[in-house]
N, C-alpha and C positions, 0 to 999 in steps of 0.2 A: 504493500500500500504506500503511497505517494507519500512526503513527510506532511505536506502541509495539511493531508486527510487525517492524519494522526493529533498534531495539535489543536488545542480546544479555541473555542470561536470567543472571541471576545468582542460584548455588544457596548458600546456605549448610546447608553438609553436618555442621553439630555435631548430634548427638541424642544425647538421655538413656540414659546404660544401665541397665543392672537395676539396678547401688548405687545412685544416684541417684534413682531410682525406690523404693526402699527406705526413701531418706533422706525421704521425704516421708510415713511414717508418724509415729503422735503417739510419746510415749513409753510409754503406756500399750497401745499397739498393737504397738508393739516387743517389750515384753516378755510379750505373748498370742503371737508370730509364734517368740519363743526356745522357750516352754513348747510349742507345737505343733510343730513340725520334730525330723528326728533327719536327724544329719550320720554318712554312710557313705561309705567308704573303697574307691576298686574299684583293682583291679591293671590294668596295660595287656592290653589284650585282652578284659575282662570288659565283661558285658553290662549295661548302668544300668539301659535300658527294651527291652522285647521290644514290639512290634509285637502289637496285639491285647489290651493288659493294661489294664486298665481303670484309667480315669485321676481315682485318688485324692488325690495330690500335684501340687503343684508344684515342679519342680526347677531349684535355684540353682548354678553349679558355684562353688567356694568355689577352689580348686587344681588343677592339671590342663589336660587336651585332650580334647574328647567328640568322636565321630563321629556326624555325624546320618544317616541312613540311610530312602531310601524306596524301595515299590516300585511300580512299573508295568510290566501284561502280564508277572507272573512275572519280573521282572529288574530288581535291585537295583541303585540310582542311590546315591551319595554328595551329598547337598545341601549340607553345609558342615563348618565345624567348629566347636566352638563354646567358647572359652578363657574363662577366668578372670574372675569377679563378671558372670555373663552365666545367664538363665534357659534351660534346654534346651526345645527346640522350642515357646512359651509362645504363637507363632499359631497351633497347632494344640488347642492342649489345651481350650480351650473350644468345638471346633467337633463333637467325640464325644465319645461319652461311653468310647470308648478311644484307647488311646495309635495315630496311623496311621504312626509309624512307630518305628523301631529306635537307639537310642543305645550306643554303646561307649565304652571309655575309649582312646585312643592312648597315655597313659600315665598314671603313677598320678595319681588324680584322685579330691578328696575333695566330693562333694555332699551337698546342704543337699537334704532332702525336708520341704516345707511340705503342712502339712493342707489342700488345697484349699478345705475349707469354710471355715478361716479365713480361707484367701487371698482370696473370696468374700465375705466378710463387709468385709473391708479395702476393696473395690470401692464396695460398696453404703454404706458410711457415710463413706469418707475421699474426698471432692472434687478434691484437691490432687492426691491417692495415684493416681487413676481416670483424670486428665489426663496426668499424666506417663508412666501404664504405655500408654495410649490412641500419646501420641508415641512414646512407647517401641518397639510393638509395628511402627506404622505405617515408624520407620525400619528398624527388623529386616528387614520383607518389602521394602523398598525397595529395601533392599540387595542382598537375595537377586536381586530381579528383575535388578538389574544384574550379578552374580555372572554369574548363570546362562545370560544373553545374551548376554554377554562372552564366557565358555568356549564356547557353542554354536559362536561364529565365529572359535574360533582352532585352527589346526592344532597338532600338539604342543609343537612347541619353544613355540609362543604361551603355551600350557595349561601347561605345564611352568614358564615363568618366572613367570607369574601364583601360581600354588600354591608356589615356592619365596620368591617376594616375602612371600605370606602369610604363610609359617613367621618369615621375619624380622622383621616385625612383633609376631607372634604372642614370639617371644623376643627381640626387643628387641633384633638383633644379627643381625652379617650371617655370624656362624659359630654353628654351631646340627647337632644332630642329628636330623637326622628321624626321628620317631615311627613310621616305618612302614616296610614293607622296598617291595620294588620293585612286587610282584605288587597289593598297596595302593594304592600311588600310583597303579597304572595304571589299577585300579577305580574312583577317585577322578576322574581325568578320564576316564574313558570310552575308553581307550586301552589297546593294549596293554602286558602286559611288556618287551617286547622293544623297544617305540617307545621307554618311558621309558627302559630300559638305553642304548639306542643314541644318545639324545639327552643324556643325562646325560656319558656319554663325549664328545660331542662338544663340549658346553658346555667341558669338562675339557680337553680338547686344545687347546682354542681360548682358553684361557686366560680363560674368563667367570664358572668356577667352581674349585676344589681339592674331588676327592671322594675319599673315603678311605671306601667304606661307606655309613653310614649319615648319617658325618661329612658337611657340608656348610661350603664358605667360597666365599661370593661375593670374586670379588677384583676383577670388574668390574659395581658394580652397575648404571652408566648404563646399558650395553650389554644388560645383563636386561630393565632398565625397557623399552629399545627394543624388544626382541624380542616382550616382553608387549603392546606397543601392536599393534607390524607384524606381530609373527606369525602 
């Protein structure tokens, strides 16, 4: 075997996010992208983009938790979520010319809607702007790929640590209230309500979690990490 099939692959996993990406407009471009955008305000629960709507903007979440939302064969899938200085679904939006899927907010959550054609215009003259959003886009889907084959091959308690590891990230803290009740989360991986309750309590009893609700406090996070890899 060849040597270099021998030696181990080494990833570096840093990518550009949407600021950064941002940060690579001129100043002059900056201030056509403030004059073209209007920043709105949704409550938790509320709908950003409906599925089907034609796709005018491009949208930035400025503060907040978005739900991204797709469907196939009639049955609504949860693809991710999408936090703070991050564009919502932004590999889909140039592939129709409408939106193919559904954004919500999990909680209040204030978005930045950019004029597409300026966003468009940003492409086609800024070099810098065009690479970054290029690596931008390509780690987004990258990630999803691995999200998404991860969850396919974890049974719940797997799925379950996975999605509460996220939230703590997502808040920076390993106590944190989840933005969604039970019957969500279970949408969310593809599971039922009852697996989530039943697992939740059992994290809780086992002393890997404190849940009071909606409250969440990891008090054992090794143990999650483990569960998330082996389960």
């Amino acid at each position: 075997m060849p040597d270099f099939l021998q030696q181990k692959t080494h990833f570096d996993y840093h990518s550009l996010n949407a600021e950064e990406c941002l940060n690579m407009l001129s100043e002059d471009e900056i201030a056509t992208l403030i004059n073209h955008k209007t920043d709105i305000e949704f409550k938790a629960g509320e709908t950003i983009i409906k599925r089907g709507v034609l796709v005018s903007n491009i949208l930035y979440v400025n503060e907040g938790l978005v739900k991204l939302e797709f469907v196939n064969d009639n049955k609504w899938s949860t693809l991710t979520m999408v936090h703070p200085h991050s564009f919502i679904g932004l590999i889909c939006c140039f592939a129709y010319k409408n939106f193919d899927f559904t954004a919500t907010a999990l909680e209040k959550t204030k978005v930045s809607f950019i004029d597409k054609d300026v966003f468009e215009l940003f492409i086609k003259n800024n070099g810098a702007f065009s690479l970054a959003l290029i690596k931008h886009m390509s780690s987004v889907a990258n990630n999803l790929f691995h999200r998404i084959t991860r969850l396919s091959q974890k049974n719940i308690e797997g799925a379950l640590s996975i999605l509460l590891l996220e939230f703590s990230i997502i808040y920076n803290s390993t106590i944190f209230t989840i933005p969604a009740g039970r019957k969500e989360l279970a949408e969310m991986l593809g599971y039922s309500k009852e697996s989530v309750i039943n697992t939740l309590s059992k994290f809780n009893k086992e002393g890997i979690l404190n849940v009071n609700d909606r409250k969440i406090e990891i008090l054992d996070i090794k143990k999650l990490k483990q569960i998330s890899v082996l389960g």
